[in-house]
C-alpha positions, 0 to 999 in steps of 0.5 A, spaced: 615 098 199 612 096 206 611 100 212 617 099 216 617 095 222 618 101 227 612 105 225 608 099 227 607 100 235 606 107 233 599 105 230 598 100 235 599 105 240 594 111 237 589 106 239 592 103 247 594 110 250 587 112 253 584 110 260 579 103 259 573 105 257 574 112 260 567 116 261 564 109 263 560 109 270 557 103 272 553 104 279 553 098 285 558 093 280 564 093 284 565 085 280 566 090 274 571 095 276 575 089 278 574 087 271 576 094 269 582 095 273 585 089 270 584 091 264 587 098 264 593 095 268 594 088 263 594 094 257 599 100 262 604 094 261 603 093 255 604 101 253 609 102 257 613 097 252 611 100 246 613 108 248 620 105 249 621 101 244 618 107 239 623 112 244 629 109 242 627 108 236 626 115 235 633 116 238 637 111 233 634 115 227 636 121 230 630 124 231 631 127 237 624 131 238 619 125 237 625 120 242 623 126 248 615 127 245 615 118 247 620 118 253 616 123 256 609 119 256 612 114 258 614 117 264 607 120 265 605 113 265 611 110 270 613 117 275 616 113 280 620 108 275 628 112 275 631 109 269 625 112 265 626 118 267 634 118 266 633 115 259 628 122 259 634 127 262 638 124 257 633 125 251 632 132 253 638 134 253 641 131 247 634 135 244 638 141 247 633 143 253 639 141 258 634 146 263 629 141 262 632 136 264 635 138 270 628 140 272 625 134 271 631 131 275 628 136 281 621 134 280 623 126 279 627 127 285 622 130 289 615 125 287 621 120 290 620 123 296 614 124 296 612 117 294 617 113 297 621 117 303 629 115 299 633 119 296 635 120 288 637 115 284 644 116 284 645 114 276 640 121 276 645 125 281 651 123 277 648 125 270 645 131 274 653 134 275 654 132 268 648 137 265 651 142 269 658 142 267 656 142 260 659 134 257 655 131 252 649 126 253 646 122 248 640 119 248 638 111 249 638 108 244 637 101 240 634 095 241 628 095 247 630 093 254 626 091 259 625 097 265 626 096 272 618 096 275 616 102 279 617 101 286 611 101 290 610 107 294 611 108 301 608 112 306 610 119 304 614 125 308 610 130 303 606 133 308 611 134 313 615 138 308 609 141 305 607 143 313 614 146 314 614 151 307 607 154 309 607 154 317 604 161 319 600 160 314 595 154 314 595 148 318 595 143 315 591 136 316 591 130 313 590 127 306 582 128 303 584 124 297 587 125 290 584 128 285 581 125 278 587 121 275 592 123 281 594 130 278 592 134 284 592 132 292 587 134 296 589 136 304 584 140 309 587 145 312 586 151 316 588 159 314 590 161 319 590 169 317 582 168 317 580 163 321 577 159 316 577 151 313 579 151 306 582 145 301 589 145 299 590 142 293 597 141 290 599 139 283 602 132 282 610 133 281 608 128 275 604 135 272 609 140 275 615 137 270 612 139 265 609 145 267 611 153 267 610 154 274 610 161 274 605 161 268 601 157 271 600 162 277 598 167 273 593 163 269 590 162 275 590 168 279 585 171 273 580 167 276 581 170 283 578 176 282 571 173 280 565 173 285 558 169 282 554 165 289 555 159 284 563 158 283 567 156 288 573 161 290 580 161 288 583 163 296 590 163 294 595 160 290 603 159 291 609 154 289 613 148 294 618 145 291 616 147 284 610 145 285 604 149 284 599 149 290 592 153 290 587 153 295 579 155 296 573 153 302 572 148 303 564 147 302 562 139 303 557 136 299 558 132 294 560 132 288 555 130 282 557 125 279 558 122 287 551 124 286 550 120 279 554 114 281 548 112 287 542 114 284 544 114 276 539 119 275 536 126 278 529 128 278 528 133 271 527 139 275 532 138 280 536 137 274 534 142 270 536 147 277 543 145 277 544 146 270 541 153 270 545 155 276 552 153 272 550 156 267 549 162 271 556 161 273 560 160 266 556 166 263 560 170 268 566 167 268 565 167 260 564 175 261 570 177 264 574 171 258 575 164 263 572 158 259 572 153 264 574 147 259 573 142 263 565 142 265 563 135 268 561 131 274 567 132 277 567 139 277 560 140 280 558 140 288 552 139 291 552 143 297 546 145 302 541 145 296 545 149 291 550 147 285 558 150 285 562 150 279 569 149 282 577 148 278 575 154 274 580 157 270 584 150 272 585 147 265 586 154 262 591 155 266 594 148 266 594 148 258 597 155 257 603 153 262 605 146 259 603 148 251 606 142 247 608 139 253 602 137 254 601 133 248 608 130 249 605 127 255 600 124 254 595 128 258 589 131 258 585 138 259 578 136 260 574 130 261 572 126 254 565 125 255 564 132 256 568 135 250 565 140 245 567 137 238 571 143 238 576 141 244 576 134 241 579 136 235 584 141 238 581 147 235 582 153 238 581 159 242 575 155 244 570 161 247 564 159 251 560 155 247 564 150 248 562 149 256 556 150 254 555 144 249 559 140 255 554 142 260 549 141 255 552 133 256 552 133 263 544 135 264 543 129 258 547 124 263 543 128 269 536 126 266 537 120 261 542 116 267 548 116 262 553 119 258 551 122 251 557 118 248 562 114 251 569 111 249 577 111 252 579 117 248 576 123 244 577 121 237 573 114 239 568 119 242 566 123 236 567 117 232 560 114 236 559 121 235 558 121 227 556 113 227 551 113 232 544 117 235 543 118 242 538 116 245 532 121 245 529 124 252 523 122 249 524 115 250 526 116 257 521 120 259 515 123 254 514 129 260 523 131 257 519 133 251 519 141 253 526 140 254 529 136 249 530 143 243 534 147 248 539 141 250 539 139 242 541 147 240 546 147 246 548 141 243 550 143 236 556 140 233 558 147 230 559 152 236 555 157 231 549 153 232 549 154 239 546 158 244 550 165 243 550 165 251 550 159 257 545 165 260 541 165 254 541 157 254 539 157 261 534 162 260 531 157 256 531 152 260 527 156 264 521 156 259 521 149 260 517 150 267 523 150 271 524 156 276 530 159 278 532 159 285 536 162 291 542 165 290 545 160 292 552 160 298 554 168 300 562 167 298 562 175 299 560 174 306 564 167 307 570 172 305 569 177 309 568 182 304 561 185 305 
């Protein structure tokens, strides 16, 4: 019997779902991101139909679970678009998660806000009222239709609301920029108890629908008690209109892959230095059980001639706040091309070595000028993986020699055959010839606690 005609689009799917060509950097090619964008745009559209084709189908069948499962990625993909997200109220509250759906009501409603400056939809409003009078609701169903595009996003009031729930607290400034995928935005702003400048940064509402706030905020509060001179503090830490907001200085720098993205690659002893104090910080943080899971370009800063290891306890706190939603979505903790096998393969509890594998990947790329292994997804990452070998330090530099057994231990495919610590293995990165250095930035003193 052959395969039925609706399961197609699913395998389809498993392949088109991840970003083009994600953990891809090419420097100076602005040609070749244009290309890029194009590309990721052309097979966005083409995704979005097949969610909802799938979504429906799943809802004719009755199948309830997978009919929110798809609706959900596919509002992660479009969060503006109102009828994704009625058909998405509707599915949740068929499946019986009526507070669900009334939640991610509120937090539509306030991305449309944000996003647009307009108003609900009033088709969500109506089914709202509807939802909390207890009638019946069904899911969409039937043949695919086609969805209204997302409107373009308008100058936002957002900042305006935020500035209003934190007055006393902070002034708030504008806009720095939005955070890798656009889960988070980033605002300059002034604590006004201590007199300091620090970063706000504000989970997308797109994140927060599928976040236990409260959770969240536990999660990451764990963090706040650790003091390392290379981990950039947690400050504070809140919530505004369902939104989860925390805070930490504002240090400047760059980050590494800014860093990478100029120069491609850094000087070995350089490099070795800054994999040396990150590792310092994570076997801290790995002392008092914090695994950073997310340890990547992105989260490294470079400032005032010392490395910082920043969104500690982030992606732990946004996996533990969202659980299997998370997956529904579509979404992500963690930056593929730096995954340990382990987290690629959704194994847990994952434990310290696995940020040390994926350091060991950063300090590859910081001295061979790219990634170890790079794909749109992490199963296409580990596949390159077991079909192909990176290329050798050797062959980029003989002086790397030294260096080569300690990264290739860091990296073993099986935690067991790494270095029981991200101490041990930057200690023996220092018996390459590397020297330890400062103590880096006094947090404590910046804090006002010593």
């Amino acid at each position: 019997m052959c395969t039925p005609c609706w399961t197609r689009p699913k395998v389809r799917l498993q392949g088109g779902t991840g970003p083009f060509l994600d953990g891809f950097h090419v420097g100076g090619a602005p040609e070749f991101e244009r290309w890029v964008e194009e590309i990721r745009s052309a097979r966005g559209r083409g995704v979005a139909a097949l969610l909802e084709a799938l979504a429906r189908e799943a809802a004719r069948r009755d199948d309830l679970a997978s009919a929110v499962g798809w609706w959900r990625r596919l509002a992660t993909l479009e969060p503006l678009n109102s009828a994704v997200a009625l058909a998405l109220m509707e599915a949740l509250a068929a499946a019986g998660d009526r507070a669900g759906a009334l939640r991610h009501a509120r937090v539509h409603e306030a991305l449309i806000r944000e996003e647009l400056d307009a108003g609900p939809d009033p088709a969500i409003a109506v089914l709202a009222e509807r939802l909390r009078s207890g009638a019946p609701v069904r899911p969409a169903s039937g043949p695919a239709r086609d969805l209204p595009p997302a409107p373009r996003p308008a100058p936002a009031d957002f900042l305006g609301r935020l500035r209003a729930d934190l007055e006393g607290r902070y002034i708030i400034g504008d806009e720095i920029e939005r955070g890798r995928d656009g889960a988070v935005r980033l605002l300059r702003a002034r604590d006004l108890r201590h007199d300091r400048q620090v970063v706000l940064k504000v989970v997308h509402p797109a994140l927060a629908s599928v976040l236990d706030v409260d959770r969240f905020l536990r999660e990451i509060k764990l963090t706040a008690r650790l003091r390392h001179p290379h981990i950039l503090p947690l400050l504070d830490s809140g919530e505004v209109g369902g939104r989860p907001w925390y805070a930490s200085p504002e240090i400047g720098g760059v980050s590494l892959r800014q860093r990478l993205t100029s120069d491609v690659r850094l000087p070995p002893e350089e490099s070795i230095r800054v994999v040396q104090e990150i590792a310092g910080a994570l076997d801290h943080a790995h002392r008092h059980e914090v695994v950073h899971r997310d340890v990547s370009p992105e989260n490294i800063v470079l400032a005032e001639g010392n490395a910082v290891l920043t969104n500690l306890g982030v992606a732990r706190a946004v996996d533990a706040a969202a659980g299997p939603k998370l997956t529904e979505t579509g979404m992500l903790v963690g930056s593929p091309a730096y995954m340990s096998p382990e987290q690629a393969a959704g194994d847990a509890p994952l434990d310290g070595r696995s940020d040390q594998y994926s350091l060991a990947s950063v300090l590859y790329e910081m001295l061979v000028g790219e990634p170890l292994f790079s794909g749109p997804t992490p199963q296409a990452i580990m596949a390159k993986r077991a079909a192909y070998r990176a290329r050798s330090l050797e062959a980029v530099d003989v002086s790397l020699a030294a260096v080569s057994a300690a990264l290739g231990r860091a990296l073993a495919g099986k935690p067991g055959g790494r270095f029981a610590t991200a101490g041990e293995f930057a200690a023996a990165l220092t018996t390459t010839g590397a020297e330890p250095r400062s103590r880096g930035p006094d947090w404590l003193g910046w804090l006002g606690l010593k």
